[in-house]
C-alpha positions in Angstrom: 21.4 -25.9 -12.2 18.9 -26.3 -9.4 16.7 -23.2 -8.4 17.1 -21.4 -5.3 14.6 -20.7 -2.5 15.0 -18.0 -0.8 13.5 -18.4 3.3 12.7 -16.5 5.9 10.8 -16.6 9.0 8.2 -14.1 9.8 8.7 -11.4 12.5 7.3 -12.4 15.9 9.2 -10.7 18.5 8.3 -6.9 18.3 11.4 -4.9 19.7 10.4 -2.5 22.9 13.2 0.0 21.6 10.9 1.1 19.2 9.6 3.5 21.7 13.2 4.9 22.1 13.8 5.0 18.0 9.9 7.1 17.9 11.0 9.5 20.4 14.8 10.2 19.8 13.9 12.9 17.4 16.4 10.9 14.7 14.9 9.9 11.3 15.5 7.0 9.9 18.5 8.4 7.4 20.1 9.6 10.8 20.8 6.1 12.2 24.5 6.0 11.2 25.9 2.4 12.5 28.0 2.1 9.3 31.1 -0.7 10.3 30.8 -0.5 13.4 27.7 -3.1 13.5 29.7 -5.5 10.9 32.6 -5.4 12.8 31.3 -6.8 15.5 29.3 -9.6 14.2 25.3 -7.7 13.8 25.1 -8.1 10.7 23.5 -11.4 8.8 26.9 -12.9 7.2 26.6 -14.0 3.7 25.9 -17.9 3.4 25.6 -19.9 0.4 24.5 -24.2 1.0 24.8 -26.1 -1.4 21.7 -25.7 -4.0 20.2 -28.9 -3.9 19.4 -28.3 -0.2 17.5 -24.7 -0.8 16.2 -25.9 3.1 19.3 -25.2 4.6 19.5 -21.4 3.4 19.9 -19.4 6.9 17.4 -17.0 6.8 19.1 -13.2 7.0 17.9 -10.3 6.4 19.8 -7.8 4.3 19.6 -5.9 0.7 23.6 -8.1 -0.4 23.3 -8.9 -4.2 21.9 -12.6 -4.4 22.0 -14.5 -7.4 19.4 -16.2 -9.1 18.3 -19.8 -9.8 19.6 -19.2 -13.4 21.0 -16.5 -15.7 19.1 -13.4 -15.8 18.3 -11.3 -18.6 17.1 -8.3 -16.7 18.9 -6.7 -13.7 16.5 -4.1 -12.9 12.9 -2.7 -13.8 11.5 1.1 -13.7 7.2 0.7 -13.6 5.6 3.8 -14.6 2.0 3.0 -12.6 -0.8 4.9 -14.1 -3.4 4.6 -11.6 -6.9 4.8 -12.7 -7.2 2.7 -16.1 -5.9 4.5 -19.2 -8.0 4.0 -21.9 -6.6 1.4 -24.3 -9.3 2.1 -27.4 -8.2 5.6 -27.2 -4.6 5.0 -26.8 -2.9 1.3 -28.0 -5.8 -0.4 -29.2 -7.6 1.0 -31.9 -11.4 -0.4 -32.5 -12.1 1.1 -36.1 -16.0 -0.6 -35.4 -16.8 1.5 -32.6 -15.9 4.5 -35.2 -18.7 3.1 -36.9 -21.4 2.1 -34.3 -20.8 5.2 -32.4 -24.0 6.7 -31.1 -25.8 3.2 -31.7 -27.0 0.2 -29.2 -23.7 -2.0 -28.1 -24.8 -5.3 -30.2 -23.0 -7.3 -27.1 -23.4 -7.8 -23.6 -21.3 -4.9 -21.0 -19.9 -6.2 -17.8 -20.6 -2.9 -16.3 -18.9 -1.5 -12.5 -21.5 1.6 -12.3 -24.7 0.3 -13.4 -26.2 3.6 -12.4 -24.1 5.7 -14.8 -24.3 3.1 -17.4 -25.3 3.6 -21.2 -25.4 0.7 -23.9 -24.7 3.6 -26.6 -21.4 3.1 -28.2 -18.5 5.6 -27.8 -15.8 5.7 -30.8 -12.9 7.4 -30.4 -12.4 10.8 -31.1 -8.5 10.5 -31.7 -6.9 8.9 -35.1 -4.4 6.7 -34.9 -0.9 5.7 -37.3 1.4 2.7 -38.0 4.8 4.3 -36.9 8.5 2.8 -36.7 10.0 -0.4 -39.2 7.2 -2.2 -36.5 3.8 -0.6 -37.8 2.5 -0.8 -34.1 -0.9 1.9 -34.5 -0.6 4.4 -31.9 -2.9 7.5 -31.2 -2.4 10.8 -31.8 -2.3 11.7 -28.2 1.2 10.2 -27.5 3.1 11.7 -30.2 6.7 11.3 -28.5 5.9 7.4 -27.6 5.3 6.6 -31.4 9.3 7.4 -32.0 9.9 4.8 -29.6 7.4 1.8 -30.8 10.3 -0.5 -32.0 11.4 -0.8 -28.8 8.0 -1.4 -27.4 6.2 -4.8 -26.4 2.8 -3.6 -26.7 0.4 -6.2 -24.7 -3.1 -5.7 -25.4 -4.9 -8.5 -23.5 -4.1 -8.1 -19.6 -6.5 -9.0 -18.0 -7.3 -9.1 -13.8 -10.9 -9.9 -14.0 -11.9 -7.7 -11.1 -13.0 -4.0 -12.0 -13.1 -2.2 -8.6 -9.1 0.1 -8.3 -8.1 -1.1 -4.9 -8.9 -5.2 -6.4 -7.3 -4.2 -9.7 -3.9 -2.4 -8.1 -4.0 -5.3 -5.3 -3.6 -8.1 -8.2 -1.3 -6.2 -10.5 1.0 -5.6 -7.7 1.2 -8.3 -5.0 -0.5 -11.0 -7.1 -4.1 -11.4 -5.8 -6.9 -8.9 -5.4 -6.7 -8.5 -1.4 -5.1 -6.3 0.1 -1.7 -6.7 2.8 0.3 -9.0 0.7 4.1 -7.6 -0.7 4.5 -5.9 -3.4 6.3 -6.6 -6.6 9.1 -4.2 -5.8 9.3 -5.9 -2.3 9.7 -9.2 -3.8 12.5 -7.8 -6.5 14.5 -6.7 -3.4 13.9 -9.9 -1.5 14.8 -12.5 -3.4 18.0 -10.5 -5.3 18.8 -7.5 -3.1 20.6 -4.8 -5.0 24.1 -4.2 -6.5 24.2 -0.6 -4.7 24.8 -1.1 -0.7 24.7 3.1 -0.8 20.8 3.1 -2.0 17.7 1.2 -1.4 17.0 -1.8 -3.2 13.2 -0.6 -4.1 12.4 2.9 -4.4 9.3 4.9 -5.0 8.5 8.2 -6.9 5.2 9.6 -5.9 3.0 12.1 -7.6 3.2 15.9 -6.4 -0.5 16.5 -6.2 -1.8 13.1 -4.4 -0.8 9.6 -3.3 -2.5 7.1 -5.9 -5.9 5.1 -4.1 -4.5 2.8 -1.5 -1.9 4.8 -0.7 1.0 3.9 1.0 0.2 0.1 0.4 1.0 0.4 -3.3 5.2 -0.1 -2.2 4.8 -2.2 1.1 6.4 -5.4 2.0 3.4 -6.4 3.4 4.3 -9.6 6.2 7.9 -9.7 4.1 10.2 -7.5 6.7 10.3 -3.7 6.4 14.0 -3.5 5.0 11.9 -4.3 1.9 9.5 -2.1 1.8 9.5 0.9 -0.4 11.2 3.6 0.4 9.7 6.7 -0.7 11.6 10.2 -3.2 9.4 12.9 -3.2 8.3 14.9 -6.0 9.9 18.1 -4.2 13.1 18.9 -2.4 14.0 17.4 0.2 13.1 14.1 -1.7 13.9 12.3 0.8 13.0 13.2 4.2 15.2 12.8 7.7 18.1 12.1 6.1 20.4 14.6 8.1 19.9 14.8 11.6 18.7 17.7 13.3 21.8 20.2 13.9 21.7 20.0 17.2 22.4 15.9 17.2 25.0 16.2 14.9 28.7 15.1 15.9 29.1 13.5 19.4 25.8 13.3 20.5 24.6 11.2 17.0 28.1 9.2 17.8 27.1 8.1 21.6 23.6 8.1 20.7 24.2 4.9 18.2 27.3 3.9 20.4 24.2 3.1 23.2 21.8 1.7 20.7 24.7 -0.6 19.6 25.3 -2.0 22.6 21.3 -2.6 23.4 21.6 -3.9 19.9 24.1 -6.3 21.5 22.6 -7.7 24.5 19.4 -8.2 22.6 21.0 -11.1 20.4 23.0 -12.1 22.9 19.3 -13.1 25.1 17.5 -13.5 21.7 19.7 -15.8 19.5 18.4 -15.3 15.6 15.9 -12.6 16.0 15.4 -11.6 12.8 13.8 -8.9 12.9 16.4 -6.9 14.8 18.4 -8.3 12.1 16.4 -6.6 9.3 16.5 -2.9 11.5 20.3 -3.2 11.5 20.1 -3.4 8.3 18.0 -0.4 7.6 20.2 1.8 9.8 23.4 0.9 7.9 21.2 1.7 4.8 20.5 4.9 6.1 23.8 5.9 6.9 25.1 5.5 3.7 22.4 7.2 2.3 23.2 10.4 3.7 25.5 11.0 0.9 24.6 8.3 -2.1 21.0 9.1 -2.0 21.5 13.4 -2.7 23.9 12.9 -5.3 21.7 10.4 -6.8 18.6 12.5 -7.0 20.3 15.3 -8.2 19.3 16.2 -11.7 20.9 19.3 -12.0 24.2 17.3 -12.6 22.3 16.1 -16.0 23.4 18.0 -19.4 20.8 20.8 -20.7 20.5 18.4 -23.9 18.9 15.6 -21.5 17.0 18.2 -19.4 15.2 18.9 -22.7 15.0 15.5 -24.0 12.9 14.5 -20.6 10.7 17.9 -21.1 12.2 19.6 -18.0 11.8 22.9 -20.2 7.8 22.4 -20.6 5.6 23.1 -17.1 3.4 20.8 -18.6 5.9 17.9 -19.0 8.4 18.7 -16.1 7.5 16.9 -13.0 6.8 13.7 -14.6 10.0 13.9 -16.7 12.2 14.6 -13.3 11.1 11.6 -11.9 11.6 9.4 -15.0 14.8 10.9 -15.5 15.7 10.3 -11.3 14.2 6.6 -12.0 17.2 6.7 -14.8 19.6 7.5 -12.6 18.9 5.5 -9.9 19.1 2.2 -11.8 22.3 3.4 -13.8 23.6 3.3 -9.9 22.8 -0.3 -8.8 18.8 0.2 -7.4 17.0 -2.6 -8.5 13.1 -1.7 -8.5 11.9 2.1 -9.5 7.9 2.7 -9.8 6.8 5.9 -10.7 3.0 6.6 -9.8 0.4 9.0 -11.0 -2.0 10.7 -8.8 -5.0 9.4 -7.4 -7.3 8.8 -10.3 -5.8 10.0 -12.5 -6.7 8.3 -15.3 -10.2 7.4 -14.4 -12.2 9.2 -16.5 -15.7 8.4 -15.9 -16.7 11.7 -17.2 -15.1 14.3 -19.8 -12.6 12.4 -21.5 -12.8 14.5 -24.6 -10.4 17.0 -22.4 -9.2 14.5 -19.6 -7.7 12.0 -21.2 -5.2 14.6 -23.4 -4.4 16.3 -20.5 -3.1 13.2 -18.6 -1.1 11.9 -21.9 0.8 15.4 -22.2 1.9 15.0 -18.2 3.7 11.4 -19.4 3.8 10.8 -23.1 7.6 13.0 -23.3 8.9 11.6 -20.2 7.9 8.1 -20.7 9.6 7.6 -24.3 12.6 9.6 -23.6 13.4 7.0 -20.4 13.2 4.2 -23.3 15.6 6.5 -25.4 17.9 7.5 -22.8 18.1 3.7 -21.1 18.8 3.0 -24.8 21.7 4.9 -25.8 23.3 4.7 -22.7 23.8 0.9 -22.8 21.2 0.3 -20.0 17.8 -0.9 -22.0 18.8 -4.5 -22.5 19.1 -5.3 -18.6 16.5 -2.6 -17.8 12.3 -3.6 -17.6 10.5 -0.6 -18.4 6.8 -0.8 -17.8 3.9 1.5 -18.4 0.2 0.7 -17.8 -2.6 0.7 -14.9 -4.5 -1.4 -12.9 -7.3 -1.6 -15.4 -9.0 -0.1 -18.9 -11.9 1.1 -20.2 -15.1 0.2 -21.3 -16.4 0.4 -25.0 -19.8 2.5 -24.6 -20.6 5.7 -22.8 -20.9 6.5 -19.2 -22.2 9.8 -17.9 -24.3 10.1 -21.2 -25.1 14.3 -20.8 -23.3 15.3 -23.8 -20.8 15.3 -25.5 -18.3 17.1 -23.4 -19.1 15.0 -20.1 -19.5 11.3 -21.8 -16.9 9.1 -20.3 -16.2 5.5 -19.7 -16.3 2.8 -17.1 -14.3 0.3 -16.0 -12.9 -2.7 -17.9 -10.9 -5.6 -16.3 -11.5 -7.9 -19.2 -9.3 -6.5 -21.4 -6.7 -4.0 -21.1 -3.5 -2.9 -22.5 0.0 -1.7 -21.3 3.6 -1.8 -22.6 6.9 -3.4 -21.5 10.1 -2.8 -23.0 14.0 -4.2 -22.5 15.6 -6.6 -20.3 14.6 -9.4 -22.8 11.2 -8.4 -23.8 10.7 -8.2 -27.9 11.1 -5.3 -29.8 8.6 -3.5 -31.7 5.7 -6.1 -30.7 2.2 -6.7 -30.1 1.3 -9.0 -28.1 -2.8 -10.6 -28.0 -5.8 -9.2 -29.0 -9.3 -8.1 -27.5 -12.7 -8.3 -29.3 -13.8 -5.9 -31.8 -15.0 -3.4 -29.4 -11.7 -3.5 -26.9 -13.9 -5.4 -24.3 -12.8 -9.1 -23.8 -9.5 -10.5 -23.9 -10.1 -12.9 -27.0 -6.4 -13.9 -28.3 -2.9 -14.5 -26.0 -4.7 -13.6 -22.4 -1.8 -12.1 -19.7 -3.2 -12.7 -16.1 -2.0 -10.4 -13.5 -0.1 -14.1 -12.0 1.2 -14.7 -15.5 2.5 -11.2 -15.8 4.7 -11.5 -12.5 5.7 -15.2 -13.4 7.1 -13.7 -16.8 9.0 -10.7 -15.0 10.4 -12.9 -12.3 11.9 -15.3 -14.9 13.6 -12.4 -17.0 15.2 -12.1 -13.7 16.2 -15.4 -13.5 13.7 -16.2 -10.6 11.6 -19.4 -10.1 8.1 -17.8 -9.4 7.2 -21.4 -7.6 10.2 -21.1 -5.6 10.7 -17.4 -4.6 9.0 -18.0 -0.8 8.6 -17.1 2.0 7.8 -19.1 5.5 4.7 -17.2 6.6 2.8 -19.2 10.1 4.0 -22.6 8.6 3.4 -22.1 4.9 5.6 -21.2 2.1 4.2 -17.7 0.6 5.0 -16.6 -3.3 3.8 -14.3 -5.2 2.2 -16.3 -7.7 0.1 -18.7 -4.9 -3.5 -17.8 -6.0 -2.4 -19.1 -9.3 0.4 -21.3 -11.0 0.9 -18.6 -13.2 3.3 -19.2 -16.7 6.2 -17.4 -18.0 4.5 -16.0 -21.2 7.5 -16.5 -23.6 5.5 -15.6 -26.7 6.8 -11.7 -25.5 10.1 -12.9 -25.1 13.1 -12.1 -27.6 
């Protein structure tokens, strides 16, 4: 079977309606063109050349399932996104010889990011770890719920992005190089495959309720991809999603001749502009958004769930509530057809440069319930084998003390060099581990993931070249693998 590229043009010819669209006082989830628009010929038609001429692909732009190169194990993913760099000696990847060197000089050289808080004294780990599940995987004491679920875990504990500031770090883990503007992962799941629901975006985000993580918005754009890719954003409180009913007043006729006019503006502008693109893509949204209005609330609402689940996800614990709601939403949205789900954590919240003795619990309790019962519940519903689950940051921890004024303040500093998060389902190994660091949890030194190798791996358990996903971007052919080659790491595949 030959692979599939999948091309498009970048957007050159801004739209001047967009001044009309800003000042109409209708919200995106307003824009109700529904059939109307596909009736009468809008609307990118499906077209499918033969595969050995991947060239002759007409470039549309629209969320209509696609299929890939060759068969897919994985049909969606949910990313849980701790932003700030949990710390992997404390959590997945226990160092018994900083136990015993703590207090003493580090007998190795320490990259370190803040030189001026830095210490050579070694920090060991206050928290014991276990073997749990058939696996053995050793897992600390601070994630007591995720040790149930270890034996249908992948845990990979050399990652590795090799550059230690956040913004870098969550630049290379998610659009594939440490700069910034480029799509996201999410934005690239929803180009080259779309999704199986037409009624709900293709890539949705869950955000934190107390802050956006650093970078902000950028964490779920499309970058120069078009917009219909981007992110689209549930909130952590009601209404999750916001403009998706229009104003009372607009309701009825004056929605109906309101869209009726921007139909027929719609119209004449392809008629004068023959294949613009773009106006392609904002069709697209606005049929989106129609059918939104409905899909979307029923899919967000968790109160349809069984009190037995509500429990299972910690909805009965403040502590463990918000966190769980949005892992349990991220269930339910892939159960209906939505192909990429990323849950984020607040800003920083797992940088703990200082006071990790308290910090670092505190921020496992918010996740560690939610987190495994999403595993569980993907699990016995049928949903885990064609489901990627992912949990991990941009970054880890170093193995010595920052902030060295006592014991309740010592923290640590950044580590690129060696990191750990999990994986689980959609055709990742069960009860795994995956590489190694050294003896301190610094350096990668056995069965090094790059960021590029990560994203090659993912792609390919959704039957996607990473070589071949592209996009035309001022003459040359954009992936998300382009700073490097990348390889799909099968050594983590079942």
């Amino acid at each position: 079977m030959h692979p599939t590229i999948v091309m498009m043009e970048s957007m050159s010819h801004p739209l001047s309606r967009r001044q009309l669209l800003a000042s109409s006082g209708l919200g995106l989830g307003s824009l109700a063109l529904a059939t109307m628009l596909r009736d009468e010929g809008l609307l990118a038609a499906d077209s499918k050349p033969p595969l050995d001429k991947p060239d002759l692909i007409k470039p549309t732009y629209d969320l209509k399932p696609k299929s890939p190169s060759s068969p897919p194990r994985a049909k969606a993913m949910i990313s849980m996104f701790m932003q700030g760099g949990p710390s992997q000696m404390d959590l997945l990847d226990p160092k018994p010889k900083l136990g015993e060197l703590d207090g003493q000089k580090f007998p190795g050289e320490v990259k370190y990011d803040n030189a001026a808080q830095a210490s050579s004294k070694v920090l060991g780990s206050p928290w014991k770890f276990a073997r749990h599940g058939q696996c053995g995987t050793e897992v600390s004491e601070l994630l007591p719920n995720l040790s149930g679920a270890v034996d249908d875990l992948t845990v990979i504990r050399s990652m590795y992005t090799g550059v230690s500031n956040h913004g870098q770090s969550i630049d290379a883990m998610h659009g594939g190089r440490p700069t910034s503007g480029r799509p996201v992962l999410g934005s690239w799941m929803a180009y080259g495959l779309g999704t199986e629901s037409q009624d709900l975006p293709a890539f949705a985000v869950l955000t934190d309720p107390a802050s956006l993580p650093v970078l902000g918005v950028a964490n779920w754009s499309a970058g120069w991809l078009p917009s219909l890719f981007q992110g689209t954003v549930i909130r952590p409180r009601e209404p999750r999603i916001l403009n998706l009913d229009p104003p009372p007043h607009l309701r009825g006729a004056p929605q109906e001749q309101y869209l009726a006019f921007l139909a027929e503006l719609n119209r004449k502008h392809l008629e004068q502009h023959p294949g613009e693109l773009d106006l392609e893509a904002r069709i697209a949204s606005y049929e989106l958004a129609a059918r939104m209005q409905s899909a979307a609330k029923e899919a967000v609402d968790i109160s349809r769930e069984s009190e037995a689940t509500h429990k299972l996800y910690g909805l009965d614990n403040p502590a463990t509530k918000d966190f769980g709601s949005r892992c349990l939403i991220a269930r339910r949205l892939v159960e209906r057809g939505v192909r990429f789900v990323q849950l984020f954590t607040s800003n920083q919240f797992w940088d703990h440069h200082g006071s990790i003795r308290t910090a670092l619990p505190n921020s496992c309790k918010k996740i560690d319930r939610g987190s495994a019962a999403l595993v569980q519940d993907l699990k016995q519903r049928g949903l885990l084998n064609s489901t990627v689950v992912h949990w991990g940051g941009e970054m880890g921890r170093l193995p010595v003390v920052q902030n060295d004024a006592g014991p309740d303040k010592v923290g640590r500093d950044h580590n690129t060099y060696g990191f750990t998060m999990w994986v689980a389902g959609g055709g990742f190994k069960r009860g795994h581990v995956h590489g190694a660091t050294d003896e301190f949890g610094h350096k990668v030194v056995e069965g090094l993931v790059n960021h590029f190798d990560y994203h090659a791996t993912l792609l390919h358990l959704f039957g996607l070249d990473h070589t071949r996903l592209a996009f035309k971007r001022n003459g040359q052919m954009m992936t998300l693998t382009d700073q490097q080659p990348g390889r799909v790491v099968n050594e983590l595949l079942a």
